[in-house]
N, CA, C and O atoms as CSV, one atom per row, in Angstrom:
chain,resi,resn,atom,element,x,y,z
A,1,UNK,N,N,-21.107,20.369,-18.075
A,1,UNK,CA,C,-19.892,20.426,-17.293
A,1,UNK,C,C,-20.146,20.016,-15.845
A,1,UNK,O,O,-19.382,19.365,-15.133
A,2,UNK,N,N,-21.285,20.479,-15.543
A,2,UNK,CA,C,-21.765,20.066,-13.704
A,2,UNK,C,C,-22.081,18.676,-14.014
A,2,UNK,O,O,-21.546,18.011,-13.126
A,3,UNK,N,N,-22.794,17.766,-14.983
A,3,UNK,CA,C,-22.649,16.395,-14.505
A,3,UNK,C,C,-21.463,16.012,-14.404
A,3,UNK,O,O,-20.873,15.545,-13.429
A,4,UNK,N,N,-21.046,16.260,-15.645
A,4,UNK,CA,C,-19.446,15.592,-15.880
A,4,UNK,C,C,-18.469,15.509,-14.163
A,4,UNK,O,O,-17.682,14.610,-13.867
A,5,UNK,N,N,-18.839,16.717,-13.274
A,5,UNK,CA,C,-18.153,17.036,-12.212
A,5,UNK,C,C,-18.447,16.114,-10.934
A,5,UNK,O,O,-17.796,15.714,-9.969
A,6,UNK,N,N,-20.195,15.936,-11.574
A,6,UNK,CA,C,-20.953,15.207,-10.333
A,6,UNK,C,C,-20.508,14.004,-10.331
A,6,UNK,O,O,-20.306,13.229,-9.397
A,7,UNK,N,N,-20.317,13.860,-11.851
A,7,UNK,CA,C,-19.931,12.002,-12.209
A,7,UNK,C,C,-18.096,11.697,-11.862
A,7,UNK,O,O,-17.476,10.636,-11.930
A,8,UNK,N,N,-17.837,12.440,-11.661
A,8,UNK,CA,C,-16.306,11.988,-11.006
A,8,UNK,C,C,-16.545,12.395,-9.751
A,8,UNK,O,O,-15.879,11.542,-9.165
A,9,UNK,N,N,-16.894,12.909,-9.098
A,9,UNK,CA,C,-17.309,12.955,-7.599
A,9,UNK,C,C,-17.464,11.407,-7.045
A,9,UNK,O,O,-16.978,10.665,-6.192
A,10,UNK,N,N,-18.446,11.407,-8.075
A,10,UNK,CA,C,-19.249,9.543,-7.488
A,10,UNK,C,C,-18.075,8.729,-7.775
A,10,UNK,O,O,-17.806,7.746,-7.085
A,11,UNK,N,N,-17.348,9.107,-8.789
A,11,UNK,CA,C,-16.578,7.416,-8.723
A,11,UNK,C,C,-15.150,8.057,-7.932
A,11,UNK,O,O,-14.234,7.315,-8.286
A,12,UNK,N,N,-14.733,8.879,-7.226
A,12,UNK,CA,C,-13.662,9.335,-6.517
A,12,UNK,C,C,-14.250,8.878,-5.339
A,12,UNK,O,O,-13.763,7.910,-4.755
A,13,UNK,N,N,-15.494,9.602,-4.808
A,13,UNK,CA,C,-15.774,8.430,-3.561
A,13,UNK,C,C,-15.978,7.299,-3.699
A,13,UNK,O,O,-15.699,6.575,-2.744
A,14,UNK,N,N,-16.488,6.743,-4.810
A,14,UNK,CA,C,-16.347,5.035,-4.484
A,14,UNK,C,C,-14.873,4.154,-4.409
A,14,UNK,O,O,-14.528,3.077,-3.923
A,15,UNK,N,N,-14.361,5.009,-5.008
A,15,UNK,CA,C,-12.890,4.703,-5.599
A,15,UNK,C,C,-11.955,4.787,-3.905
A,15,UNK,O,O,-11.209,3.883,-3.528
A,16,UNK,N,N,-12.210,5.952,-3.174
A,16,UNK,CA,C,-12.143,5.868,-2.279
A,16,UNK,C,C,-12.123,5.047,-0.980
A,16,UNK,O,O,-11.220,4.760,-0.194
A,17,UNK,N,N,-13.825,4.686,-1.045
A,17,UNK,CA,C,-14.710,3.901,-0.264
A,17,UNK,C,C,-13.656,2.094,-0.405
A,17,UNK,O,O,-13.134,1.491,0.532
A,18,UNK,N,N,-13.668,1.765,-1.621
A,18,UNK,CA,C,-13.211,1.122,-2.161
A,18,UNK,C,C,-11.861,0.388,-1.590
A,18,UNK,O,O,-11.647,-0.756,-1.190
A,19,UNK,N,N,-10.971,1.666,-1.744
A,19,UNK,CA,C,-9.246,1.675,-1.423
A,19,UNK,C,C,-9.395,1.282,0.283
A,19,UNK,O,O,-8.798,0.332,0.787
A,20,UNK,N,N,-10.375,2.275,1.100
A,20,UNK,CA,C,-9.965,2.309,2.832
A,20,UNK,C,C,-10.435,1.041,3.375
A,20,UNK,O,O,-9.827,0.493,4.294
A,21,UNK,N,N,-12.162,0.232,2.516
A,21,UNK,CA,C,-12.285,-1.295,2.632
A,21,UNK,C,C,-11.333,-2.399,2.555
A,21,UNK,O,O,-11.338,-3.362,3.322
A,22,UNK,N,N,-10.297,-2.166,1.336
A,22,UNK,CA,C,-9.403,-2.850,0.943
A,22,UNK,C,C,-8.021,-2.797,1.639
A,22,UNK,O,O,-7.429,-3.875,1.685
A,23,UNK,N,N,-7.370,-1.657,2.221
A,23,UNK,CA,C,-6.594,-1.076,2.983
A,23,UNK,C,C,-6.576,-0.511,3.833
A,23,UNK,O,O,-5.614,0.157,4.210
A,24,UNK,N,N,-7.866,-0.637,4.505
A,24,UNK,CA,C,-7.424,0.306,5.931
A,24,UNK,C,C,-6.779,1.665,5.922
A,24,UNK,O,O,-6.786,2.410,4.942
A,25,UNK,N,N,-6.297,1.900,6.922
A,25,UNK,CA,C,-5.446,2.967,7.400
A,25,UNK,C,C,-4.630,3.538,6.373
A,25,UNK,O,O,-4.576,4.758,6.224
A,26,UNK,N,N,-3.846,2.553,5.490
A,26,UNK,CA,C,-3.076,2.737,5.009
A,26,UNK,C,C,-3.638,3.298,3.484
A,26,UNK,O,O,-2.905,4.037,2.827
A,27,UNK,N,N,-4.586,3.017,3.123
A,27,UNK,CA,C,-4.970,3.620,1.400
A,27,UNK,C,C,-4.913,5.125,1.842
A,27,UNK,O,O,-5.084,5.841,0.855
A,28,UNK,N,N,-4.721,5.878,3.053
A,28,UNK,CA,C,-4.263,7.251,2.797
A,28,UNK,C,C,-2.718,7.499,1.978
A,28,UNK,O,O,-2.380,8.596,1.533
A,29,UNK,N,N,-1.977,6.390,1.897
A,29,UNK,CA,C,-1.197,6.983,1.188
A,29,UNK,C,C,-1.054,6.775,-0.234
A,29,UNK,O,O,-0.103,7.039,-0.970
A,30,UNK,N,N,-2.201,6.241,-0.491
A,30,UNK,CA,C,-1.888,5.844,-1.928
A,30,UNK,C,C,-2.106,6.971,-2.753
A,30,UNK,O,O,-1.567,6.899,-3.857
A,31,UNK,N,N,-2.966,8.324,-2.428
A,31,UNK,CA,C,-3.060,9.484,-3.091
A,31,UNK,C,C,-1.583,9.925,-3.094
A,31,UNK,O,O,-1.052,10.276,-4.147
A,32,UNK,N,N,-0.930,9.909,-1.950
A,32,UNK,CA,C,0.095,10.640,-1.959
A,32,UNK,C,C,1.377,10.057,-3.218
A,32,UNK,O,O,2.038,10.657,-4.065
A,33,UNK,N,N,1.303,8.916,-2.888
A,33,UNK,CA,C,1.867,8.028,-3.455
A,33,UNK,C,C,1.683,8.076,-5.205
A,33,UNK,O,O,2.681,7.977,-5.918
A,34,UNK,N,N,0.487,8.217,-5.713
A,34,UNK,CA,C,0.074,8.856,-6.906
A,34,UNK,C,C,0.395,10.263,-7.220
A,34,UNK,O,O,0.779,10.495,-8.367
A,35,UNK,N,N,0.322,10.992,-6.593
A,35,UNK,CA,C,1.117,12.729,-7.017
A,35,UNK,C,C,2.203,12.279,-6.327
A,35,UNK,O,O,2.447,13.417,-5.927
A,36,UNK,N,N,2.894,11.764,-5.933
A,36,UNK,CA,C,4.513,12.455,-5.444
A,36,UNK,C,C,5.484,11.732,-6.392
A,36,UNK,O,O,6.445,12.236,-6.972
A,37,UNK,N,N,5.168,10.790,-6.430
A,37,UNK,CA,C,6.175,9.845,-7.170
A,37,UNK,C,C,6.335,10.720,-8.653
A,37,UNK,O,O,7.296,11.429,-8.952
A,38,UNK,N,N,5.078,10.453,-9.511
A,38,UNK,CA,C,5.587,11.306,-10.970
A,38,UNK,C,C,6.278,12.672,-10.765
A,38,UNK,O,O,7.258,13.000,-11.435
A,39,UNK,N,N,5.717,13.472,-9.791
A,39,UNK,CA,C,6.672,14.627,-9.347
A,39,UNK,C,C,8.372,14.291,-9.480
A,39,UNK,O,O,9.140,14.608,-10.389
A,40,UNK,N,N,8.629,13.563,-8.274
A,40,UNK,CA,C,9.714,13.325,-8.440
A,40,UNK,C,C,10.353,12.450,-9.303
A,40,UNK,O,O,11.571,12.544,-9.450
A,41,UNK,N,N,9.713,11.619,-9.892
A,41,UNK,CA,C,10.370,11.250,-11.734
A,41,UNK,C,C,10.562,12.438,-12.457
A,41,UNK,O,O,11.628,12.687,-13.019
A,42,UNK,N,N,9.295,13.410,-12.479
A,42,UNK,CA,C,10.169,14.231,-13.549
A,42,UNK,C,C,10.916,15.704,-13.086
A,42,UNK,O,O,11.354,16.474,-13.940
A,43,UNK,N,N,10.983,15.929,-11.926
A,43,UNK,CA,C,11.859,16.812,-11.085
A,43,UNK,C,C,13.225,15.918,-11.260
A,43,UNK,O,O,14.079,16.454,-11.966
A,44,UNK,N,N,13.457,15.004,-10.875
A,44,UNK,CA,C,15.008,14.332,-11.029
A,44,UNK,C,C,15.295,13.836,-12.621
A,44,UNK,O,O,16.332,13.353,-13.075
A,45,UNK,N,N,14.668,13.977,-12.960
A,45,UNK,CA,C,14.569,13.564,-14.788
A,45,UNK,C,C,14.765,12.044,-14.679
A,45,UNK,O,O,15.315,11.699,-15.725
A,46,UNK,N,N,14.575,11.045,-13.932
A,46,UNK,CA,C,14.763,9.897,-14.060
A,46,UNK,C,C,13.701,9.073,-14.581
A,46,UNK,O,O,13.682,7.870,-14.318
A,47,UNK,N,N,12.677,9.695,-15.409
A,47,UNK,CA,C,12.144,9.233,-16.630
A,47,UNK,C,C,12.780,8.809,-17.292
A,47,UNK,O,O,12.197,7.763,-17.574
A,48,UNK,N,N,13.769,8.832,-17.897
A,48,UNK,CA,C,14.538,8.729,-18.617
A,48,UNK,C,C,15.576,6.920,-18.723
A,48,UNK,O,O,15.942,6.035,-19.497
A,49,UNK,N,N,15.586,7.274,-17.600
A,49,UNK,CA,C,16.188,6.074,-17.098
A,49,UNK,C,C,15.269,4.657,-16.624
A,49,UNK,O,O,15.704,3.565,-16.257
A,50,UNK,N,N,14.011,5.063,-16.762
A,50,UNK,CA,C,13.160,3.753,-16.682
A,50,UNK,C,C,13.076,2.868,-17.151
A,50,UNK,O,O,13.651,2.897,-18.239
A,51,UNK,N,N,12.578,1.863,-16.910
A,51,UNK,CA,C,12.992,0.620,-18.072
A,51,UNK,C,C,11.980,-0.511,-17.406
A,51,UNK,O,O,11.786,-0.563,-16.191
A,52,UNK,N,N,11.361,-1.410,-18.360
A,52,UNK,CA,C,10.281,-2.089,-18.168
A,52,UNK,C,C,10.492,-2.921,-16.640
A,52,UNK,O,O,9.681,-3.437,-15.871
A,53,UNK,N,N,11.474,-2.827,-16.622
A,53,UNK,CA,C,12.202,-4.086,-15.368
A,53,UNK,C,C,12.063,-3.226,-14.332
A,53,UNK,O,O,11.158,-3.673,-13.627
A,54,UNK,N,N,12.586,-2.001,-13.775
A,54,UNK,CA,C,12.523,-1.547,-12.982
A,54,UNK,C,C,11.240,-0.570,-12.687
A,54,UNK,O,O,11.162,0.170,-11.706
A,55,UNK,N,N,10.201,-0.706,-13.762
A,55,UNK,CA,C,9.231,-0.459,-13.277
A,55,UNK,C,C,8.427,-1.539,-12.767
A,55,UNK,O,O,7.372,-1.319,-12.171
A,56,UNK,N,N,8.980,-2.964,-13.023
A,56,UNK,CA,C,7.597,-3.920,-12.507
A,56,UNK,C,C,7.899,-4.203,-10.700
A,56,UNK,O,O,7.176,-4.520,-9.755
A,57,UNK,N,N,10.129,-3.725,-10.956
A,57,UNK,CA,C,10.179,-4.258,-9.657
A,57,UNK,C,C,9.720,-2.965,-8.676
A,57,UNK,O,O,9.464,-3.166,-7.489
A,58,UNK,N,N,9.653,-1.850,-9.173
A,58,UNK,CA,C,9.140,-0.893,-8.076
A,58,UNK,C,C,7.268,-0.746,-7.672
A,58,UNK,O,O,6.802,-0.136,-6.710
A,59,UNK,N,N,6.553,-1.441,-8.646
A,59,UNK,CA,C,5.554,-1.782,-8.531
A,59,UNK,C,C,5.170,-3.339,-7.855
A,59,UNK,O,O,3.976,-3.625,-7.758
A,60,UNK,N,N,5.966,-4.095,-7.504
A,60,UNK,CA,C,6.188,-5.289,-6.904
A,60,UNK,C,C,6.276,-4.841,-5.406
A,60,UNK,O,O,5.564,-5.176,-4.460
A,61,UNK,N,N,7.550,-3.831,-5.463
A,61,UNK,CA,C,8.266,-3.551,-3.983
A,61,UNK,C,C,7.437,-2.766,-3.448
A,61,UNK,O,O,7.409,-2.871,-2.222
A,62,UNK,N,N,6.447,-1.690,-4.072
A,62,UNK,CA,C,5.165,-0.517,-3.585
A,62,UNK,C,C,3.894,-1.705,-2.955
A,62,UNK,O,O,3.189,-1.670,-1.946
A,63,UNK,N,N,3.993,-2.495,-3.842
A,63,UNK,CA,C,2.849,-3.843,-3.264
A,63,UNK,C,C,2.839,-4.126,-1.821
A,63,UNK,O,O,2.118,-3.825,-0.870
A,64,UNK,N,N,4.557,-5.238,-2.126
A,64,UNK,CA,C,4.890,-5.649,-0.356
A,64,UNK,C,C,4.693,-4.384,0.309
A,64,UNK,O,O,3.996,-4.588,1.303
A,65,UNK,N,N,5.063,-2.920,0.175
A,65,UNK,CA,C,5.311,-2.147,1.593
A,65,UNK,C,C,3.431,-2.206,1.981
A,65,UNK,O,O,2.843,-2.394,3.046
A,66,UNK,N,N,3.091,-2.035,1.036
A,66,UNK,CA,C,1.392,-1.982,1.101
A,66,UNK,C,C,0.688,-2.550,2.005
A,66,UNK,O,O,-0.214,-2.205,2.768
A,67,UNK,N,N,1.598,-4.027,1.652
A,67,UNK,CA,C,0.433,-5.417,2.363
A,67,UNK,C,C,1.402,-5.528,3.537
A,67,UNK,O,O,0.974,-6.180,4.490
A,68,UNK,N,N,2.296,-5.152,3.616
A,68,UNK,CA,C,3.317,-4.964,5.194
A,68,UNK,C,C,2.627,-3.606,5.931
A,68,UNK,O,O,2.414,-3.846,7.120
A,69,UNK,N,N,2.293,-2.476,5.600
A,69,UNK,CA,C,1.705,-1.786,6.230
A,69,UNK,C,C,0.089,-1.918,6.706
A,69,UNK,O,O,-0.462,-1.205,7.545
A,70,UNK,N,N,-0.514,-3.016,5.949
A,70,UNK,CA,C,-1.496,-3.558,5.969
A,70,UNK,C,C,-1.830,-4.277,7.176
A,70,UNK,O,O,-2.809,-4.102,7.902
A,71,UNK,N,N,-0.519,-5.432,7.342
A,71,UNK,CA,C,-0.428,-5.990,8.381
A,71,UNK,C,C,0.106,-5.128,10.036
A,71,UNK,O,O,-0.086,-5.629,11.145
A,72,UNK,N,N,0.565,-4.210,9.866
A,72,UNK,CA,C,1.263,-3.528,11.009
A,72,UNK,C,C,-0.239,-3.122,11.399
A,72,UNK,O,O,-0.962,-3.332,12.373
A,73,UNK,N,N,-0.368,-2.438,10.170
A,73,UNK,CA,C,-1.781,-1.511,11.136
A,73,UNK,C,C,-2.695,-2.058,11.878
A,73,UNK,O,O,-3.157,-1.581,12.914
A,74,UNK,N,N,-3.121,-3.567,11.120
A,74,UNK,CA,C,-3.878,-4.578,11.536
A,74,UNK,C,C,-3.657,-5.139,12.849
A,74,UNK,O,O,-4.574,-5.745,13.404
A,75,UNK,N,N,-2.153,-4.949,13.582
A,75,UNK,CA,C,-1.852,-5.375,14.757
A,75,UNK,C,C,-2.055,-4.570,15.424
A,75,UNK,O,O,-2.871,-4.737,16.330
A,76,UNK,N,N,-1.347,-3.265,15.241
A,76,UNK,CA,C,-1.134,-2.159,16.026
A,76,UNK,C,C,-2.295,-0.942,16.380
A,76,UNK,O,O,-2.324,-0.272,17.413
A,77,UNK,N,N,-3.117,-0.866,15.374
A,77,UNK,CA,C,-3.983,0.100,15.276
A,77,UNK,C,C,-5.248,-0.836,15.752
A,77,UNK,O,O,-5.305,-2.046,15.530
A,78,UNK,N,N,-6.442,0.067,16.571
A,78,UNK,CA,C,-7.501,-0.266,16.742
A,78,UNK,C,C,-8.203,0.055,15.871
A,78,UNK,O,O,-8.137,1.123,15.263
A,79,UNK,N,N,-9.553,-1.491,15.553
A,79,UNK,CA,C,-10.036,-1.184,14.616
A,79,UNK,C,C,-11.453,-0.199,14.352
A,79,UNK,O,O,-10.913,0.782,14.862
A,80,UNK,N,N,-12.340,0.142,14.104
A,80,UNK,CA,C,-13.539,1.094,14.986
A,80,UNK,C,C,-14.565,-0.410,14.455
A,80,UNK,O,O,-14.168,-1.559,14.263
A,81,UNK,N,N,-15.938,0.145,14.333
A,81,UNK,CA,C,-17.330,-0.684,14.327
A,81,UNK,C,C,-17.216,-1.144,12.650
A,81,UNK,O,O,-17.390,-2.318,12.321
A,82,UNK,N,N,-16.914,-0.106,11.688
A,82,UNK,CA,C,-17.024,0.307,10.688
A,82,UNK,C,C,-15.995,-0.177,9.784
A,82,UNK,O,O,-16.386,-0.686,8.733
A,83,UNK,N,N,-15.087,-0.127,9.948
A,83,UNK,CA,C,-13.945,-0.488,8.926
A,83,UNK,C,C,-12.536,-1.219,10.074
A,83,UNK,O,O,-12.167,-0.856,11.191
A,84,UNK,N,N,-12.028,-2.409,9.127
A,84,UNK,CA,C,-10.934,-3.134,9.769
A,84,UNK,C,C,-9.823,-1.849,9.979
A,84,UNK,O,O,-9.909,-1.056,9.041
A,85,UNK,N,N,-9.091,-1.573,10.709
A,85,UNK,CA,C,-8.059,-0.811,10.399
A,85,UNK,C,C,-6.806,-1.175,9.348
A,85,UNK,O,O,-6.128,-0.330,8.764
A,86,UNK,N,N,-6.643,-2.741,9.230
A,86,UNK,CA,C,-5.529,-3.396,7.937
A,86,UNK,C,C,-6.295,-3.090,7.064
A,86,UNK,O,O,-5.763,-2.686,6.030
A,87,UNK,N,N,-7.631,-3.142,7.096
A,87,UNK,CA,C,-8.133,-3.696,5.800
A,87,UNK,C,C,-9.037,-5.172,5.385
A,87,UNK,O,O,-9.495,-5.919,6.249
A,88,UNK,N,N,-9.133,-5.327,4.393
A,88,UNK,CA,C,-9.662,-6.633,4.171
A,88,UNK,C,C,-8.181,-7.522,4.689
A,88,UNK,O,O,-7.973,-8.358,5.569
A,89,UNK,N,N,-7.201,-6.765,3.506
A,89,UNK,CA,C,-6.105,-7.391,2.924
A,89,UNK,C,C,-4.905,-7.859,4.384
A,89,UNK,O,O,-4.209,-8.873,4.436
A,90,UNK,N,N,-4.999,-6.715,5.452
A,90,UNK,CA,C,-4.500,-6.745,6.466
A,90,UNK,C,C,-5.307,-7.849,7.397
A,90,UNK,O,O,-4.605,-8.563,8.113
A,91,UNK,N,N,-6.680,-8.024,7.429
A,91,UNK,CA,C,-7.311,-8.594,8.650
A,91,UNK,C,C,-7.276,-10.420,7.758
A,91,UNK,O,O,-7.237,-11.488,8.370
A,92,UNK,N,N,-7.302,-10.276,6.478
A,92,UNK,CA,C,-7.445,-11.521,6.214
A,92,UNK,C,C,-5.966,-12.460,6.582
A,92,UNK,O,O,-5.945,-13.511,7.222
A,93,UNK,N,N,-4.904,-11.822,6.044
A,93,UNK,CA,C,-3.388,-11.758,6.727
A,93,UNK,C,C,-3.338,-12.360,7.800
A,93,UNK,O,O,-2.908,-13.448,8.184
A,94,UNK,N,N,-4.185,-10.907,8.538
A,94,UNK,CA,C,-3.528,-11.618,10.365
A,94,UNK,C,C,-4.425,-12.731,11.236
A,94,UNK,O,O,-4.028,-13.388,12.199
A,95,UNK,N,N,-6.065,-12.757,10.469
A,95,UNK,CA,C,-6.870,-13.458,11.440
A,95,UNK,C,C,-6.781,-15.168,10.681
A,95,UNK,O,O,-7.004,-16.227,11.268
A,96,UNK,N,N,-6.363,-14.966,9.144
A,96,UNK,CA,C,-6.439,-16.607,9.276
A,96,UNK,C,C,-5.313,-17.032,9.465
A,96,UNK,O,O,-5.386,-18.085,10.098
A,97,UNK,N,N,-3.555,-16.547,9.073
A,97,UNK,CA,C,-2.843,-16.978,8.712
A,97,UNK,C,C,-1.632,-16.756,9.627
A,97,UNK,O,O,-1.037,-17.720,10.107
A,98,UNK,N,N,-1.285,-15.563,9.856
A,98,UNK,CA,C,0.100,-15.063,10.618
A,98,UNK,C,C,-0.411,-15.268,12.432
A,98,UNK,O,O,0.410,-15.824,13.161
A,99,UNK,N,N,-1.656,-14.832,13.002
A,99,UNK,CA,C,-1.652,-14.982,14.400
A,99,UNK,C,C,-2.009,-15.925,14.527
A,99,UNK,O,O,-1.161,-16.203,15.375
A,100,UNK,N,N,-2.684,-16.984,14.437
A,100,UNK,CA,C,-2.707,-18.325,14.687
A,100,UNK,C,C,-1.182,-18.844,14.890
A,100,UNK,O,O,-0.765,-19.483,15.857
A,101,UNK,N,N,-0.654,-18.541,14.075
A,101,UNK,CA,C,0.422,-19.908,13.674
A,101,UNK,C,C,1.696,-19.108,14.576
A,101,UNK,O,O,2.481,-19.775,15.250
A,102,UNK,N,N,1.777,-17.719,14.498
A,102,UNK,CA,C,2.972,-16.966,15.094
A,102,UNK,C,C,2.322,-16.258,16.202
A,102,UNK,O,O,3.018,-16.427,17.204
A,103,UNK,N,N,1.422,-15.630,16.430
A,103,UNK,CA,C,0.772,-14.903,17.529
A,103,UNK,C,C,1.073,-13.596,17.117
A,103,UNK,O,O,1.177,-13.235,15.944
A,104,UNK,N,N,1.263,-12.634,18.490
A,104,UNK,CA,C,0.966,-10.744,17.672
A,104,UNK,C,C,3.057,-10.975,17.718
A,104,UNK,O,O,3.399,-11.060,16.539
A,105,UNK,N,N,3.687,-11.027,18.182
A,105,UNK,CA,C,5.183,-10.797,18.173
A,105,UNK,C,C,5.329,-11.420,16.685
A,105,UNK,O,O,4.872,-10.742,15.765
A,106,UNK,N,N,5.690,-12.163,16.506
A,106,UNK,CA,C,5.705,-13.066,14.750
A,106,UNK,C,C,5.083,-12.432,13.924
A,106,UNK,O,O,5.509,-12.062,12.830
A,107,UNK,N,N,3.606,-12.183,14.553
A,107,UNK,CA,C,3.479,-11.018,13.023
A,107,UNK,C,C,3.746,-9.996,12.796
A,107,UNK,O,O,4.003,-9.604,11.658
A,108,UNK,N,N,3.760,-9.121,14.061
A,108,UNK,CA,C,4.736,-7.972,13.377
A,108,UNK,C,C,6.006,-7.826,12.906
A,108,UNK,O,O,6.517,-6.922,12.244
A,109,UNK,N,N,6.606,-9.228,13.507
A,109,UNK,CA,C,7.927,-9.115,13.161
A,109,UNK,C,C,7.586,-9.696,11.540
A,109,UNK,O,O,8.259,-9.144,10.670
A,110,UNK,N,N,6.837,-10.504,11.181
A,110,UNK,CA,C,6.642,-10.803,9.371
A,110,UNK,C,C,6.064,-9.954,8.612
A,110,UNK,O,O,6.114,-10.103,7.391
A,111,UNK,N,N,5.249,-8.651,9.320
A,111,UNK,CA,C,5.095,-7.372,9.057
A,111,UNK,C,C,6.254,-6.078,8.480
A,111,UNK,O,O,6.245,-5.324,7.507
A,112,UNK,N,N,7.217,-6.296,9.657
A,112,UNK,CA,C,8.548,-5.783,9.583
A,112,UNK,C,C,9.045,-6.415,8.162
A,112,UNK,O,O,9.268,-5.706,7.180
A,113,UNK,N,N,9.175,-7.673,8.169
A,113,UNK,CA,C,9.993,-8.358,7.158
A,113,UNK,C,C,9.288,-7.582,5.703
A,113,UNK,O,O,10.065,-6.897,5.038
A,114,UNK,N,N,8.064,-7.680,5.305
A,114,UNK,CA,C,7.272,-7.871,4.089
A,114,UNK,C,C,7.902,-6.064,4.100
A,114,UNK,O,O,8.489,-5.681,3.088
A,115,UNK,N,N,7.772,-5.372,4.933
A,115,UNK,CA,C,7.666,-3.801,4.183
A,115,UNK,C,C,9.669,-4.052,4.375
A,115,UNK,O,O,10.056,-3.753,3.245
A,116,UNK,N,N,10.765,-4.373,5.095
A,116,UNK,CA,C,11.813,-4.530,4.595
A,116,UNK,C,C,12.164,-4.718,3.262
A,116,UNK,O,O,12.799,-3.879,2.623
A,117,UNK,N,N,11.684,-6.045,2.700
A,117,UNK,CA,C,11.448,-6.893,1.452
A,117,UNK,C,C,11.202,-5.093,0.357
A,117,UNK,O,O,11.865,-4.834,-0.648
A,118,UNK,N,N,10.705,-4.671,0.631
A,118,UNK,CA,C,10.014,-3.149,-0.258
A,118,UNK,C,C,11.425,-2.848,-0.542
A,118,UNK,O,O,11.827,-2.885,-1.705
A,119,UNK,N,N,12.384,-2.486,0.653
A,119,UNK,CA,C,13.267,-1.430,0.734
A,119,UNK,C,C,14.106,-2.296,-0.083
A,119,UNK,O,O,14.612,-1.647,-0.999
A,120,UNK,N,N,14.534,-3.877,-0.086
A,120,UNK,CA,C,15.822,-4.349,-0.951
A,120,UNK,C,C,15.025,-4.272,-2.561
A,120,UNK,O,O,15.601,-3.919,-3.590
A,121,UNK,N,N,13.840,-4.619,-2.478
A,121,UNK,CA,C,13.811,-4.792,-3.769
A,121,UNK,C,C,13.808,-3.254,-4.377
A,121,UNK,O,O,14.214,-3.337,-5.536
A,122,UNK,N,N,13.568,-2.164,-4.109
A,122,UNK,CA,C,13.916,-0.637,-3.963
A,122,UNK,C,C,15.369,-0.538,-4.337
A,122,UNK,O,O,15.678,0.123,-5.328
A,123,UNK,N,N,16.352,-1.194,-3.562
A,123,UNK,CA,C,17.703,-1.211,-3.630
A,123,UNK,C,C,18.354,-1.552,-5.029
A,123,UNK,O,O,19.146,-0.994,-5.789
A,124,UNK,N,N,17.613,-2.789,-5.005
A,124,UNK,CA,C,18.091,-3.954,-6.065
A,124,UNK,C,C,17.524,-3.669,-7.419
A,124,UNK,O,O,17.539,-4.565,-8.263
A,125,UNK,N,N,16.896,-2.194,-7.767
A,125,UNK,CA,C,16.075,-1.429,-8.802
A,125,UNK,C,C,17.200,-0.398,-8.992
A,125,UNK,O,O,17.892,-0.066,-9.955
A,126,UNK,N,N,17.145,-0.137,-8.106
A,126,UNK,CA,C,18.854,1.324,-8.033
A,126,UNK,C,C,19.876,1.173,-8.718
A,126,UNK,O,O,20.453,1.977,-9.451
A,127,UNK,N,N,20.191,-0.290,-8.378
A,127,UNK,CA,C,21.178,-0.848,-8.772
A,127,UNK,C,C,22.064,-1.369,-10.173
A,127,UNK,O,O,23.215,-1.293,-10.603
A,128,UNK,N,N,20.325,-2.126,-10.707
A,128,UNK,CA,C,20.286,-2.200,-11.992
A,128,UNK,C,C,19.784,-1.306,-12.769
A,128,UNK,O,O,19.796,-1.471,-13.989
C-alpha cells in the first residue's frame, strides 16, 4: 500500500512539474477546474443533458481560456529565473508571434480576444 502511495506521489509531482512548465501561472487552475466542474455537473444534474457536441465545444472553449490566460500572464506577470510565467505555451505565443508583429497593447488585447472566444463558445453550448 506505501509503494502504491509513493508511486502516485511521483507521477502527481511530475504531472504537476509538467502542467506549471507547460502553463505557467495558470496550470493552478486546472486542479480546480478538475474537481469543480464534475461537482457542479452533478449538483445541477446537467449530466444528463450532455451530449457529444457540447462536450467537445466546452473542451475547445476551456482550451482558448487556457492559452488566453497563458498569454495574459505572459505579458502581465513577471517571469522568475526558473519557470516562464505563460508557460512554454504562453512565452512561445508572445516571443515569436503576437509581440513582434503587435507589440505588448495588441497582445493583450489578442489575449483578451482568445479567453472572450471561451465565453461565446460557452454561450453558443448553452444554447444548443
Amino acid at each position: 500500500m506505501v509503494k502504491q502511495l509513493i508511486k502516485l506521489a511521483h507521477l502527481v509531482r511530475g504531472l504537476s512539474i509538467f502542467l506549471f512548465v507547460f502553463l505557467g501561472y495558470v496550470a493552478h487552475v486546472i486542479p480546480f477546474a478538475v474537481f469543480f466542474v464534475p461537482v457542479y455537473l452533478l449538483k445541477t444534474r446537467a449530466v444528463k443533458n450532455l451530449s457529444c457536441t457540447r462536450i467537445i465545444l466546452r473542451s475547445f472553449g476551456f482550451t482558448m481560456l487556457i492559452i488566453g490566460l497563458c498569454v495574459m500572464s505572459m505579458l502581465l506577470f513577471q517571469s522568475n529565473a526558473f519557470y516562464l510565467s505563460g508557460g512554454v505555451v504562453g512565452g512561445s505565443l508572445v516571443v515569436n508571434w503576437l509581440y513582434p508583429v503587435l507589440g505588448k497593447f495588441g497582445s493583450i488585447l489578442i489575449g483578451f480576444h482568445i479567453c472572450f472566444n471561451w465565453f461565446l463558445f460557452l454561450l453558443w453550448s448553452l444554447i444548443n
